[in-house]
N, C-alpha and C positions, 0 to 999 in steps of 0.2 A: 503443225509447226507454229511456234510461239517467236514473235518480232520483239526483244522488249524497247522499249525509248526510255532508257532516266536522263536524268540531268541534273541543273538547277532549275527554279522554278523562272517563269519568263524565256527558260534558253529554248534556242530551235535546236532538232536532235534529226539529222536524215540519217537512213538506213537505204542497204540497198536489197536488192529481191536479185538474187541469181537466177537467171533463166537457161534451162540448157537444151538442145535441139535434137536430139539421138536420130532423128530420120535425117531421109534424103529429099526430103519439103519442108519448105518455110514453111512457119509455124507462125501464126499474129497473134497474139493474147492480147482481149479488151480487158481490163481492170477497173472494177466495177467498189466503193468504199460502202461499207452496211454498219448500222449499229447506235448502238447509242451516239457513243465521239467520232462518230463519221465523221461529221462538219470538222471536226480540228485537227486533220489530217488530211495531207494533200499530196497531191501527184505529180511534182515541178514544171514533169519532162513531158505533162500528156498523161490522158489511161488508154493507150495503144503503143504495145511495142513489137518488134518482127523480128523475127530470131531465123538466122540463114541456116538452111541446111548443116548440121555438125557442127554445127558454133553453139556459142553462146551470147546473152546477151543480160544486163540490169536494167532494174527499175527502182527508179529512189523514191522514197516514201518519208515526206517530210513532218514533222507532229512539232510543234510550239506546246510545252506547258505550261497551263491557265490557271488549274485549278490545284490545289494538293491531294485529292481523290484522285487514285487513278482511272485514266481513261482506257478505254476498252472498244474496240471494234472489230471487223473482218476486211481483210482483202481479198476481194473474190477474182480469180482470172478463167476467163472464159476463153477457148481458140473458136475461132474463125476458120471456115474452110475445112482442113483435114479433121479429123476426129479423136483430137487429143484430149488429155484428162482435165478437169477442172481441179484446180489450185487453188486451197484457201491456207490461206494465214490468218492466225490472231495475232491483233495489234495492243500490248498493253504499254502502260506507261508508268513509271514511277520516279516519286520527287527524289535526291539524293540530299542535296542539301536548297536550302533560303541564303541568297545574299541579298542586302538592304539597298533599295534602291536610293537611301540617301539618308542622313541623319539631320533630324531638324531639335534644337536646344528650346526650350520653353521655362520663363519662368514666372511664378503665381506664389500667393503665399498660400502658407499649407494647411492654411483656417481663416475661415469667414465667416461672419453672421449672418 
C-alpha cells in the first residue's frame, strides 16, 4: 500500500492509517519510520496505538514538504503480544504546486562598466 502526501511546497499534509481489529484481543501496533525521508515525517499521536477487540482504530502520519524531489520512506507496524501480521506502507510525496513566500521589487541599472 502506497500513502501519497502532495500539496504545496512548505505545507504540512497529515494522512491517516486505518487500523482494524478482526480478533477478540487487543491488538497494540509499534510504528517504526525507515528510509531515506524518514526524518521528515512524523507520528503526532505517538508510534504506539491499541486497537480493542472488533474495532478499529487510526494513526495519523504527518510529512512538511521541503524539498521539490520527492520524498520516499516506509511505515513499518509491528504487534505486540498476539501474533498479528506486520504492516508496511510506503510513504511518498509530491509537490502540486510553489506559492511565493513573498515578493520583493529591486532596482539597478541594466549596464555597468
Amino acid at each position: 500500500n502506497t500513502i501519497e502526501f502532495t500539496g504545496a511546497l512548505h505545507a504540512t499534509v497529515v494522512k491517516q492509517v486505518r487500523l482494524k481489529n478482526p480478533s477478540k484481543k487487543p491488538l497494540i501496533y509499534n510504528a517504526i519510520l525507515r528510509g531515506r525521508d524518514a526524518d521528515d515525517f512524523s507520528l503526532p499521536k505517538g508510534n504506539t496505538v491499541t486497537i480493542a477487540p472488533k474495532r478499529q482504530a487510526s494513526m495519523n502520519v504527518e510529512f512538511t514538504i521541503r524539498f521539490l524531489r520527492p520524498a520516499e520512506a516506509l511505515l513499518l507496524l509491528t504487534s505486540y503480544g498476539i501474533d498479528a501480521a506486520t504492516l508496511t506502507f510506503s510513504l511518498k510525496s509530491e509537490v502540486k504546486h510553489i506559492e511565493p513566500a513573498g515578493v520583493m521589487k529591486c532596482k539597478s541599472p541594466c549596464y555597468e562598466l
